[in-house]
C-alpha positions in Angstrom: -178.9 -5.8 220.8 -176.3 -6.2 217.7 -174.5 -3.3 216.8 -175.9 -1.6 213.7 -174.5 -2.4 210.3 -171.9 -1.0 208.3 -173.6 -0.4 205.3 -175.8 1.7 207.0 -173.4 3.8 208.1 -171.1 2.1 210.8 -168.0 1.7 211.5 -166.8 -1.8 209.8 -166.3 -4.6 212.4 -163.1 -5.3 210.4 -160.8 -2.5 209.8 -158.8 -3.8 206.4 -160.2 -6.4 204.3 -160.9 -10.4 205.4 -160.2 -12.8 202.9 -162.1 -15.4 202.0 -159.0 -18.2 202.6 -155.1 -17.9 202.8 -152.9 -20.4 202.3 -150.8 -22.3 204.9 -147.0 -22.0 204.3 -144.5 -23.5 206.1 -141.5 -21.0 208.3 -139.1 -19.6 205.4 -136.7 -20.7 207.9 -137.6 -24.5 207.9 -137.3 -24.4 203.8 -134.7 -22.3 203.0 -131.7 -24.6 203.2 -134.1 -27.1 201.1 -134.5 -25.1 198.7 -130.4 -24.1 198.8 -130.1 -28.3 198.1 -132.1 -27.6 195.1 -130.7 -24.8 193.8 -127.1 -26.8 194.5 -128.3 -29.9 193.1 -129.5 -28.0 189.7 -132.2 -30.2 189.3 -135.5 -28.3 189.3 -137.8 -30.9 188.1 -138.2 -34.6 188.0 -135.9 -35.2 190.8 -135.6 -36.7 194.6 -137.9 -34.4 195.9 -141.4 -35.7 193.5 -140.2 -38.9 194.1 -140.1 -38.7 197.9 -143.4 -36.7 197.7 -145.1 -39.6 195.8 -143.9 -41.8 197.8 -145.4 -39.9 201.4 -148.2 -38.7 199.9 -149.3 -42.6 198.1 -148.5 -43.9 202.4 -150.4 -41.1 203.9 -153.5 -41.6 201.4 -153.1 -45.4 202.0 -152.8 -46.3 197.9 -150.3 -48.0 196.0 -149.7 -45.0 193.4 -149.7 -41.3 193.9 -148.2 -39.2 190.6 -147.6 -35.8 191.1 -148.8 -33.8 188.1 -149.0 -29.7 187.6 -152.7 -29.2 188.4 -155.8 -31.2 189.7 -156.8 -30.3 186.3 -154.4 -31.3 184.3 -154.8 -35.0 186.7 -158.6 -34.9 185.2 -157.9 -34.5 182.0 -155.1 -37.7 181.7 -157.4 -39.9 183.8 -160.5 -39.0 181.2 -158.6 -39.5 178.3 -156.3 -42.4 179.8 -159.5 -44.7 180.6 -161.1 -44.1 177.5 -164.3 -42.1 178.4 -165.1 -41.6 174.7 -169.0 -41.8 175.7 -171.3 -40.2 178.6 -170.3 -39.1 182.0 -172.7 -38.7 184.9 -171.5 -35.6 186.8 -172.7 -33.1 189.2 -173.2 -29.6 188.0 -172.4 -28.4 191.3 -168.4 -28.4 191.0 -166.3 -26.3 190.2 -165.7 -26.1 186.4 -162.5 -28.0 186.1 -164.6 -30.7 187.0 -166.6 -30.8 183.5 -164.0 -29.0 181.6 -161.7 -31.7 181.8 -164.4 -33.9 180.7 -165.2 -32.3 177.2 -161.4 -31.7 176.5 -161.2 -35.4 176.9 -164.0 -35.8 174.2 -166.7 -37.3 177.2 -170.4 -35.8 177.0 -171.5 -35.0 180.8 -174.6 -36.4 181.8 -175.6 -33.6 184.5 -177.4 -35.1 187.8 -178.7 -33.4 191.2 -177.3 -33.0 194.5 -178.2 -34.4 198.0 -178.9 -30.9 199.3 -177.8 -31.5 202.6 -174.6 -32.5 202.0 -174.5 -30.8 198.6 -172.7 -34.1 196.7 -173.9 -36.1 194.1 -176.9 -38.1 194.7 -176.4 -41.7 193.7 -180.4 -41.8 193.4 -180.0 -39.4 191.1 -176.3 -40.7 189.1 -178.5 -43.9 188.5 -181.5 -42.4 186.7 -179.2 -40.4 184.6 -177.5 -43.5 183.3 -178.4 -44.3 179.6 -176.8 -47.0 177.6 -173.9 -45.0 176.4 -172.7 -44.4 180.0 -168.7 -45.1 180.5 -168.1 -43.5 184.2 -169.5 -41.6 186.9 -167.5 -38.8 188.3 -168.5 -37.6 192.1 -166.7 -34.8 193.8 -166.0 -34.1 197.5 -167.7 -30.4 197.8 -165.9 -28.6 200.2 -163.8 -31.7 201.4 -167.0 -33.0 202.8 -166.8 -37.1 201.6 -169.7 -37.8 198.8 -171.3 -40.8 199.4 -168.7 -43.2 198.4 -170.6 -46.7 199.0 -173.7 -45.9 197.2 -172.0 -44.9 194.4 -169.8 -47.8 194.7 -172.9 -50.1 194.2 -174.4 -48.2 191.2 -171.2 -48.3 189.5 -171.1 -51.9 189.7 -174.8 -52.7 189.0 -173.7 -50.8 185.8 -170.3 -51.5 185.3 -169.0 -48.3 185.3 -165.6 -46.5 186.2 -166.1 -44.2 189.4 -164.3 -41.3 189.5 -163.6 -38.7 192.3 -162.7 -35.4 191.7 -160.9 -35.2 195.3 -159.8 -31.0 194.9 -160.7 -30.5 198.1 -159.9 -33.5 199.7 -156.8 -33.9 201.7 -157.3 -33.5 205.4 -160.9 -35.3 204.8 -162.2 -38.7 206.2 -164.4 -41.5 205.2 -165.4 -43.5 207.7 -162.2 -43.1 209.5 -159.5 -43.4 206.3 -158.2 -40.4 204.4 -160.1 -40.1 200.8 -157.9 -41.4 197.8 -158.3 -44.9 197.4 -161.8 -45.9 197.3 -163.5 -46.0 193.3 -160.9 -46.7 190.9 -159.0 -43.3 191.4 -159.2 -40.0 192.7 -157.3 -36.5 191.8 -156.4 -33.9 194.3 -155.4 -30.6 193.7 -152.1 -28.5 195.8 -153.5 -25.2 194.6 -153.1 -22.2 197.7 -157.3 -22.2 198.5 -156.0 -26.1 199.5 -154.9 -27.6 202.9 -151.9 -29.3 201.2 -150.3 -26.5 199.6 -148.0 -27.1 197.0 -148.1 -23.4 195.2 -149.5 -25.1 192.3 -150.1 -28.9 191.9 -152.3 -31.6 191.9 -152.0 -35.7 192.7 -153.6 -38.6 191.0 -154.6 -41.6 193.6 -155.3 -45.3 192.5 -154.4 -49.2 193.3 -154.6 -49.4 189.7 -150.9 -49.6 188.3 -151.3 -50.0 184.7 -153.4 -46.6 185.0 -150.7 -45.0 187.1 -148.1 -45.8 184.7 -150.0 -44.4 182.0 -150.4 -40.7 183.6 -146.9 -41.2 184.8 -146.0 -41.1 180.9 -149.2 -38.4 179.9 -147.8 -36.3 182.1 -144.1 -36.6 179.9 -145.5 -35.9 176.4 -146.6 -39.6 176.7 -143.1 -40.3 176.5 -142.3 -43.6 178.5 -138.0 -42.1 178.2 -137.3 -43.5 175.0 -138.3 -40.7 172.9 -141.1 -42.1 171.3 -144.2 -40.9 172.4 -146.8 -44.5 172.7 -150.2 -41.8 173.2 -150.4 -38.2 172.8 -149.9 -36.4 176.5 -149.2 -33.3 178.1 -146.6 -31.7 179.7 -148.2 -32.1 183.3 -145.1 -32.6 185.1 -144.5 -31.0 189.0 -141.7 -28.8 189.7 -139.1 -30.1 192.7 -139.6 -26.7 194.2 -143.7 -27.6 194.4 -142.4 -31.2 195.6 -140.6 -29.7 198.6 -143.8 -27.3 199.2 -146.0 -30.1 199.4 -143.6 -32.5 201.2 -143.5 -29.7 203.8 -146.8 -29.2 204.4 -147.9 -32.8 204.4 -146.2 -32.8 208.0 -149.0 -30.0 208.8 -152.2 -31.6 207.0 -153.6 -33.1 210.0 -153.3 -30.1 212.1 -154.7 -27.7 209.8 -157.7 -30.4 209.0 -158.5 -30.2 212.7 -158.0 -26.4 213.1 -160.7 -25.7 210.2 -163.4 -28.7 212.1 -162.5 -26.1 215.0 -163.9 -23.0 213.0 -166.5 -24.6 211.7 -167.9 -25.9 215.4 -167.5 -22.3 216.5 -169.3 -21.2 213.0 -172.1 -23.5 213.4 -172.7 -23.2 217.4 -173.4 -19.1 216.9 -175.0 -19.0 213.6 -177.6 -21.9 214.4 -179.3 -19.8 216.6 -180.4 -17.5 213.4 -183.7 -18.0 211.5 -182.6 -19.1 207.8 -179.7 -19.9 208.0 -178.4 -24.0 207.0 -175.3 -25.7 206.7 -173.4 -28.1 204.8 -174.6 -31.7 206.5 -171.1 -34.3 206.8 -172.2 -38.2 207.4 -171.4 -39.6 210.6 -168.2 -41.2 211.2 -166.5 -38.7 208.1 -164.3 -35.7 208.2 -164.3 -32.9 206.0 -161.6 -30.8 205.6 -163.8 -27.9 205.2 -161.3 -26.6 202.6 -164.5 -24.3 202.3 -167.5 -23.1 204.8 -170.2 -22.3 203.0 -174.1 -21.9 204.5 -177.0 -21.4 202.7 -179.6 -18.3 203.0 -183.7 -18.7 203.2 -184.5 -15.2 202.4 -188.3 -15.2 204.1 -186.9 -16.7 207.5 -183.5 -14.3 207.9 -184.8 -11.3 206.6 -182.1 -10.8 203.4 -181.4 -12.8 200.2 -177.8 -14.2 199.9 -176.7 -11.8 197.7 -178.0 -8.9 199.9 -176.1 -10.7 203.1 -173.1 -10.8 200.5 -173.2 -6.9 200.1 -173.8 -6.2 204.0 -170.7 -8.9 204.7 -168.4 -6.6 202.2 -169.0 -3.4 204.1 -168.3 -5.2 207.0 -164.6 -5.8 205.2 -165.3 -9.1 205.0 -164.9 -11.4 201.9 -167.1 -14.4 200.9 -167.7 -16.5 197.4 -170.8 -18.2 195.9 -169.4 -21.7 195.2 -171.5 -22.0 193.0 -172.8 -19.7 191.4 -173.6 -20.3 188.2 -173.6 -24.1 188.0 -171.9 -25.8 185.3 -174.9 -26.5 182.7 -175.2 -22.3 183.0 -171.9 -21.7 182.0 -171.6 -20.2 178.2 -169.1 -23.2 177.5 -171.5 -26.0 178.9 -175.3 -25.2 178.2 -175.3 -27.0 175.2 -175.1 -30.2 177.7 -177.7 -28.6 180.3 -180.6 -31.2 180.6 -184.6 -30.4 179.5 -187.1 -29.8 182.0 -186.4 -29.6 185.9 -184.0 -32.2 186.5 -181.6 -30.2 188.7 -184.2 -28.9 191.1 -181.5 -28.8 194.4 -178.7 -27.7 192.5 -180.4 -24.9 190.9 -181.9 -23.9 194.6 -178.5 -24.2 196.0 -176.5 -22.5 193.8 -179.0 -19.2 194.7 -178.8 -19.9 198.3 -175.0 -20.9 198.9 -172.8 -18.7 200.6 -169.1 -19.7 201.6 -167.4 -17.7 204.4 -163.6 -16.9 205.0 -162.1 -20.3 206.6 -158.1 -20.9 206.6 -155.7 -23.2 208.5 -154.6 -21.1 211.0 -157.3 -18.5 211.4 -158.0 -17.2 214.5 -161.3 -17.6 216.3 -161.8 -14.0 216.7 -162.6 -13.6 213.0 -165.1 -16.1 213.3 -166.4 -14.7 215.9 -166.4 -10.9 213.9 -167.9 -12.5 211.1 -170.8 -14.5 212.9 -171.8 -10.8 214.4 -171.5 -9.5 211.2 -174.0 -11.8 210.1 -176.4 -11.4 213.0 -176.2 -7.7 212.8 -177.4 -7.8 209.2 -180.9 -10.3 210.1 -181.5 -7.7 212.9 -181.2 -5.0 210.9 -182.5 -6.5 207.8 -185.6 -4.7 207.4 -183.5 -1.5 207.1 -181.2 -3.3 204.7 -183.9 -3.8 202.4 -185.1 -0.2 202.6 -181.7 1.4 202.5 -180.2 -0.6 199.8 -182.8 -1.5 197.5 -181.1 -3.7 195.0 -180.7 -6.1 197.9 -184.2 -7.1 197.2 -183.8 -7.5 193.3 -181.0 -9.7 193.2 -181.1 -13.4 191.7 -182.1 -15.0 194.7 -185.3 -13.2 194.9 -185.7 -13.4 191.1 -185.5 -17.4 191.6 -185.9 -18.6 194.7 
């Protein structure tokens, strides 16, 4: 029998707090005198190291461009406005933000459309019914580094004629069909923030075989300044620091091992927590990789006894940290309901985003908090009768309000 749970009065499994991801940095030792060379050289930005970066980062990814910019975000937001998108996006509301935000700063309307629940991407089923004849692009994201269904999308977007777009945050360390994500649709953008496996402190990469585009965010990210001064388009200052360079040059030499580490924890994840009633997990194709940048499962309150958001509450007096990517979806965000669609067009994502929960996952993690959390978790479905009767508002959250 499991151990009772902490928030009924136990002990915590954990004694200080579990996050929910750390970042992977290389030995201080290995980078100082790198970092001396820049600190010599006085050249703190656009320098050898973004060049040489590019340059690794454009062979690993298997394209013929890779620009370095200051966030994933700010790689969005150049690519919208650079290929024109003056019209209506298809987009999934389950993303993160940055996803749409970048899409209304660049003057683009979203077109939300639902998920395949199992694998929690955009449905191309779906991206094609919400195609209208103002449609300039589709934009798919890789949800948790799992790969979206790149081919099927492919064909819609050229039964249409439409740019495709990936928003690739989470995507280095991922496969697709055996080749690392990054040059399939016409580009992809990658972020090098610390919840990453390529950690650059801050950071993000734009990927495409397309070199006029290339060129183009190569001078958005200067002002639009090609280096004579005279500014062809109005741009941003999107530009990547050498000392982010060197991070991210670093820890490319580290991608593959953390990539396999977190298919490791996830194995070990899955293999214990698929003998619980209610609980589901993310589904990845055969033949792809995700990086599992995040671990999420999702919670059917009748079979495991608790509602997400009660698990969440029993998992935090356990000392153990966890998200709800995500929860709200974009099209209930304050900034984004005026673009929410009528009727129930969203059904999966809005079941999702009340079921979701994502669990603490990093690159070199060790098994033994997996294997904390996962009794954590069992604990809480044993006891979850007494949960519900000790901790009332377990049973009023949002879940049970709309699931």
């Amino acid at each position: 029998m499991n151990r009772q749970p902490a928030c009924l009065g136990n002990n915590p499994i954990f004694e200080s707090k579990v996050n929910i991801t750390k970042p992977l940095l290389p030995n201080y030792e290995e980078l100082a005198p790198l970092v001396r060379d820049i600190f010599e050289s006085r050249v703190v930005t656009k320098g050898d190291r973004l060049r040489v970066f590019e340059e690794l980062v454009a062979e690993h990814l298997g394209v013929k461009n890779a620009v370095a910019v200051s966030s994933c975000t700010a790689g969005l937001m150049l690519v919208y406005r650079l290929l024109g998108l003056n019209g209506e996006v298809v987009v999934p509301s389950f993303t993160f933000m940055a996803t749409v935000s970048a899409l209304v700063w660049a003057g683009s309307r979203p077109l939300f459309a639902d998920i395949d629940p199992e694998t929690t991407n955009l449905n191309p089923s779906a991206a094609e019914a919400a195609i209208t004849p103002d449609t300039k692009a589709i934009v798919a994201v890789h949800n948790g580094g799992n790969p979206a269904d790149i081919d099927d999308l492919k064909q819609v977007a050229e039964r249409h004629h439409l740019r495709l777009i990936f928003d690739a945050a989470h995507g280095f360390g991922s496969l697709y069909q055996g080749q690392p994500l990054g040059s399939q649709g016409d580009v992809s953008v990658f972020s090098l923030s610390p919840t990453k496996l390529l950690v650059a402190g801050e950071g993000g990469i734009v990927a495409t075989n397309d070199d006029a585009l290339a060129e183009s965010v190569r001078m958005g990210r200067e002002y639009g300044n090609s280096g004579d001064y005279d500014s062809a388009f109005a741009g941003i200052n999107a530009r990547l620091p050498e000392f982010n360079a060197l991070l991210g040059q670093v820890g490319l030499t580290n991608l593959e091992a953390a990539a396999r580490h977190r298919n490791r924890l996830a194995e070990l994840y899955q293999a214990r927590l698929s003998r619980l009633p209610g609980v589901s997990f993310q589904k990845v194709r055969p033949g792809n990789r995700s990086s599992y940048k995040d671990f999420s499962i999702t919670i059917d309150k009748e079979a495991f006894g608790l509602t997400r958001d009660g698990l969440a509450l029993a998992l935090k007096a356990e000392n153990i940290e966890t998200r709800k990517y995500y929860d709200p979806p974009v099209h209930r965000q304050t900034a984004y309901t005026q673009y929410a669609p009528h009727g129930d067009t969203l059904p999966h994502t809005e079941r999702l985003s009340f079921r979701i929960l994502n669990l603490p996952i990093w690159s070199d993690m060790e098994s033994s908090i997996v294997a904390g959390v996962c009794a954590a978790i069992e604990s809480a479905h044993e006891f979850a009768e007494d949960i519900r009767s000790a901790l009332p508002l377990v049973n009023n959250d949002a879940v049970s309000q709309a699931a």
